[in-house]
ZANU-188632 format. One record per residue (C-alpha): residue in one letter; chain; x, y, z. Coordinates in Angstrom, 2 decimals. Each point is the difference from the previous one (the first is absolute). Layout:
<recs>
+----+----+---------+---------+---------+
: aa : ch :       u :       v :       w :
+----+----+---------+---------+---------+
:  a :  A :       X :       Y :       Z :
...
+----+----+---------+---------+---------+
</recs>
This chain:
<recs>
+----+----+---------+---------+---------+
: aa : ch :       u :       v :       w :
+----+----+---------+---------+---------+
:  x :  A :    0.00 :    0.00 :    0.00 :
:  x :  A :    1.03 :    3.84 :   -1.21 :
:  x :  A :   -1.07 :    2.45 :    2.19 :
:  x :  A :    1.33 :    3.25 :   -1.19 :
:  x :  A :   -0.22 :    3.70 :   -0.54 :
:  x :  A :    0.99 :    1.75 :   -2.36 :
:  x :  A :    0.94 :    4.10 :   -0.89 :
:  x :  A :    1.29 :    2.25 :   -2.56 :
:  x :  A :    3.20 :    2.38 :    1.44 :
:  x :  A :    0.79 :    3.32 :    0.35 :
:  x :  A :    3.38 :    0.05 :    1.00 :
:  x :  A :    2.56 :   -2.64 :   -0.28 :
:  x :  A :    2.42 :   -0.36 :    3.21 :
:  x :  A :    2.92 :    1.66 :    0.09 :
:  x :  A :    2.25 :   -3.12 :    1.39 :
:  x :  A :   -1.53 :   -2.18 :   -2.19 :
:  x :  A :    3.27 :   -1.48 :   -1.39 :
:  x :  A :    0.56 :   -1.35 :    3.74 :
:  x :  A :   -2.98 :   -2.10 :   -0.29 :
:  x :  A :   -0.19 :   -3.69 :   -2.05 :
:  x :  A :   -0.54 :    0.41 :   -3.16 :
:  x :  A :   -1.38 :   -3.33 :   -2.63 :
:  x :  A :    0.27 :    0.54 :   -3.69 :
:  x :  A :   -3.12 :   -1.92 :   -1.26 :
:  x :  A :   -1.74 :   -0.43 :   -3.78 :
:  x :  A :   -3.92 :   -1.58 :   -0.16 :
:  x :  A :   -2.16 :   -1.24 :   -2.60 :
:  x :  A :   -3.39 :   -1.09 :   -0.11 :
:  x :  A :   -1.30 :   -2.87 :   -1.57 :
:  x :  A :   -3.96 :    0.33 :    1.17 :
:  x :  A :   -1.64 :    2.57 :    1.35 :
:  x :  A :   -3.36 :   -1.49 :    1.29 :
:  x :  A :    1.72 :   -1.77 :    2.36 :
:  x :  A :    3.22 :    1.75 :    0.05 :
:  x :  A :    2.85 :   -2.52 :   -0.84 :
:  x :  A :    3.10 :    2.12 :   -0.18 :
:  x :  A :    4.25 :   -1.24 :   -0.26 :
:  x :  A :    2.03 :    1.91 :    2.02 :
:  x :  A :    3.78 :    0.66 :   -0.35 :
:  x :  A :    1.27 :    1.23 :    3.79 :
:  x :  A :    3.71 :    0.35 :   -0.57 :
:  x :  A :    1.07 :   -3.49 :   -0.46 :
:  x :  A :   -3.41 :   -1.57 :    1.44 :
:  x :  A :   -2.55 :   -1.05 :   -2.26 :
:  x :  A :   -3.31 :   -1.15 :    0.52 :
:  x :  A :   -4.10 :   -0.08 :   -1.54 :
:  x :  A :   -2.65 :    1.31 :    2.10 :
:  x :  A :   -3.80 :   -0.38 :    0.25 :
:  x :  A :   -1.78 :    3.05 :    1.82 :
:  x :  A :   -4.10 :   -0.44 :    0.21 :
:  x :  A :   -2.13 :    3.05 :   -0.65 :
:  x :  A :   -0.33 :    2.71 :    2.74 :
:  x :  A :    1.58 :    3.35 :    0.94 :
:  x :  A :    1.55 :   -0.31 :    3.30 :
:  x :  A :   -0.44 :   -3.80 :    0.70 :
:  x :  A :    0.70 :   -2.23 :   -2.46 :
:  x :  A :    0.97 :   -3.75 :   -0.06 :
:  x :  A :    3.69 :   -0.44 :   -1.09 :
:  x :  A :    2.40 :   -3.14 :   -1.31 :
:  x :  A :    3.42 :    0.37 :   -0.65 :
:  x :  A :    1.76 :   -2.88 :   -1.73 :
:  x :  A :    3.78 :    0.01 :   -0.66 :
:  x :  A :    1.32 :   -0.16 :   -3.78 :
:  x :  A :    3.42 :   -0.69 :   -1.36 :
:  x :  A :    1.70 :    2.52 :   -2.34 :
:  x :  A :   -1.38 :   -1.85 :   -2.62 :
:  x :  A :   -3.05 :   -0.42 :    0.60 :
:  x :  A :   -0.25 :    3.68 :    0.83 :
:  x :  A :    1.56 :    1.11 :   -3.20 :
:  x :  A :   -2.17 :   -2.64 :   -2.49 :
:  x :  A :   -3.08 :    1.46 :    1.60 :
:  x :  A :    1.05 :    3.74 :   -0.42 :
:  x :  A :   -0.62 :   -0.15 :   -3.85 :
:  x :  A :   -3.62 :   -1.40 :    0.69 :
:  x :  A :   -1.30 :    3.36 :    2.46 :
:  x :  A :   -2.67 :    2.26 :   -1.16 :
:  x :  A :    0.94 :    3.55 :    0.24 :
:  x :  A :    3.26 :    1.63 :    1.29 :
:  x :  A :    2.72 :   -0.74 :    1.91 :
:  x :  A :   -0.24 :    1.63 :    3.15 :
:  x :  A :    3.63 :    1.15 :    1.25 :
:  x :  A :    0.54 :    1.66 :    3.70 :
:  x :  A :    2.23 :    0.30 :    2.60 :
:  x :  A :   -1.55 :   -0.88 :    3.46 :
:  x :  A :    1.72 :    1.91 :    3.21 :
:  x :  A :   -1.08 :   -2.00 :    3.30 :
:  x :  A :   -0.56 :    2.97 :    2.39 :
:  x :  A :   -1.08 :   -1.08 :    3.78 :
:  x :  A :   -3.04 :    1.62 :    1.84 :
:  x :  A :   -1.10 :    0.20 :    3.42 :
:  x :  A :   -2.18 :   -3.30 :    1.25 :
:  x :  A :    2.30 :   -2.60 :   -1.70 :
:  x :  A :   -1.18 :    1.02 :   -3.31 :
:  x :  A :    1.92 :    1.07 :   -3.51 :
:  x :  A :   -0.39 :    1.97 :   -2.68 :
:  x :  A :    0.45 :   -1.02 :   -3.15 :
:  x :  A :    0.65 :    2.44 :   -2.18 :
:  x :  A :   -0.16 :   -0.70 :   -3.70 :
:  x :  A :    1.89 :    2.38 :   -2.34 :
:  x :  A :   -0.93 :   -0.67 :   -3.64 :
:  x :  A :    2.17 :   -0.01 :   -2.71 :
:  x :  A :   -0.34 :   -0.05 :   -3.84 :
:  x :  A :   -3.30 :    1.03 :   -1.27 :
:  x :  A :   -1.48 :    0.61 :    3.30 :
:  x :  A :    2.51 :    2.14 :    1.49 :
:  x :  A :   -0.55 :    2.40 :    1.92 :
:  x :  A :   -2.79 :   -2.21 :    1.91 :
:  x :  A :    1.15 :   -0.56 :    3.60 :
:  x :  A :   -2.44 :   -2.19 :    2.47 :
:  x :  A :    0.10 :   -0.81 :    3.19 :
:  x :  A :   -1.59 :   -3.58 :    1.24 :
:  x :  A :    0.15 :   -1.07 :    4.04 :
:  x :  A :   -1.23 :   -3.68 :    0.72 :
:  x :  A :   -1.56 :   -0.63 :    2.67 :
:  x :  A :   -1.28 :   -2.96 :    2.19 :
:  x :  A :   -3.97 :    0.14 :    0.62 :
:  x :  A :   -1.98 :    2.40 :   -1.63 :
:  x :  A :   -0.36 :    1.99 :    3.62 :
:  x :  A :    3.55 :    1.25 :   -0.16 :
:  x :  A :   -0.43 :    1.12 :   -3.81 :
:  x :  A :   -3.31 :    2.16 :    0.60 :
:  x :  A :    1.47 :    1.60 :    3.09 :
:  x :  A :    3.09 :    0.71 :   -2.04 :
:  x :  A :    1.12 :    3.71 :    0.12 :
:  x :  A :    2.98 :    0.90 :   -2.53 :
:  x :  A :    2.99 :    1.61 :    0.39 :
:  x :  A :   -0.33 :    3.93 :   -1.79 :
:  x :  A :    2.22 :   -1.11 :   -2.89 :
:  x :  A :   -2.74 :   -2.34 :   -1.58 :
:  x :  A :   -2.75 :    1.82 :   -1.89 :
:  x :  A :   -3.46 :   -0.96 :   -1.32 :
:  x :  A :   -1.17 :   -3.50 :    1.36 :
:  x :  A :   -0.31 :   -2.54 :   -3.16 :
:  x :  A :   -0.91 :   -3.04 :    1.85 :
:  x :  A :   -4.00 :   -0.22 :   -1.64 :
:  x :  A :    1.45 :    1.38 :   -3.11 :
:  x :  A :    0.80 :   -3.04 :   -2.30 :
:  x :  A :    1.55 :    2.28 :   -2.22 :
:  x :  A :    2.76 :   -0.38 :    1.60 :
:  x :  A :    0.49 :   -3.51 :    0.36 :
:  x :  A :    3.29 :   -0.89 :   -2.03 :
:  x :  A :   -2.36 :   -2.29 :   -2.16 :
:  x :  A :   -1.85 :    3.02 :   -1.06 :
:  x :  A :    3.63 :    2.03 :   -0.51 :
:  x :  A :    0.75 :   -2.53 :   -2.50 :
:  x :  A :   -2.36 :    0.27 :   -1.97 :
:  x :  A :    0.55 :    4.01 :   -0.64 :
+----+----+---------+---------+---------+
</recs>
């Protein structure tokens, strides 16, 4: 289960360099469900997500280099490229913040996971993040790629 929130930004951190930062790509293969391929640095992997917003079933499956790379040349849409900064909040919680790159540069989001859906409506964000996207599947990278 995904329980998550998620926000457009209005100012990147200033440190952000000090935080972890992932160099990812993502296709999409379906839609309705979502079946994506992921590239996290040298990690690869296929994920179902179920409909929904903020809660959403979610199964991650590993996938060899391979695998990964025979699938990329069947995804509908575009490649989505970002780097992801891990940025730690308050509560045990972290920000992922997703800075787009390619086509959908200068898009920055920020996404915080939760775990039950009491912590994420009680949620307040830190003054950096800007408009809450969460109900918005507009922004859902699935959506992105098809742009």
């Amino acid at each position: 289960m995904e329980i998550e929130r998620k926000y457009l930004v209005k100012s990147i951190p200033e440190n952000l360099k000090d935080y972890p930062c992932r160099v990812m790509e993502q296709g999409y293969l379906n839609i309705a469900p979502v079946i994506r391929i992921r590239k996290d640095n040298d990690n690869f992997e296929l994920t179902y997500k179920s409909k929904g917003l903020m809660v959403r079933e979610e199964y991650n499956l590993p996938l060899t280099k391979e695998a990964y790379e025979h699938l990329l040349l069947k995804i509908d849409g575009r490649l989505i490229k970002k780097r992801r900064y891990m940025i730690p909040l308050e509560g045990n919680l972290t920000v992922e913040l997703d800075v787009f790159e390619g086509e959908l540069a200068p898009l920055i989001l920020a996404e915080v996971e939760f775990p039950d859906e009491d912590s994420a409506l009680s949620f307040t964000p830190p003054d950096w993040f800007g408009e809450d996207v969460t109900f918005s599947g507009k922004y859902h990278n699935s959506h992105l790629s098809r742009l």
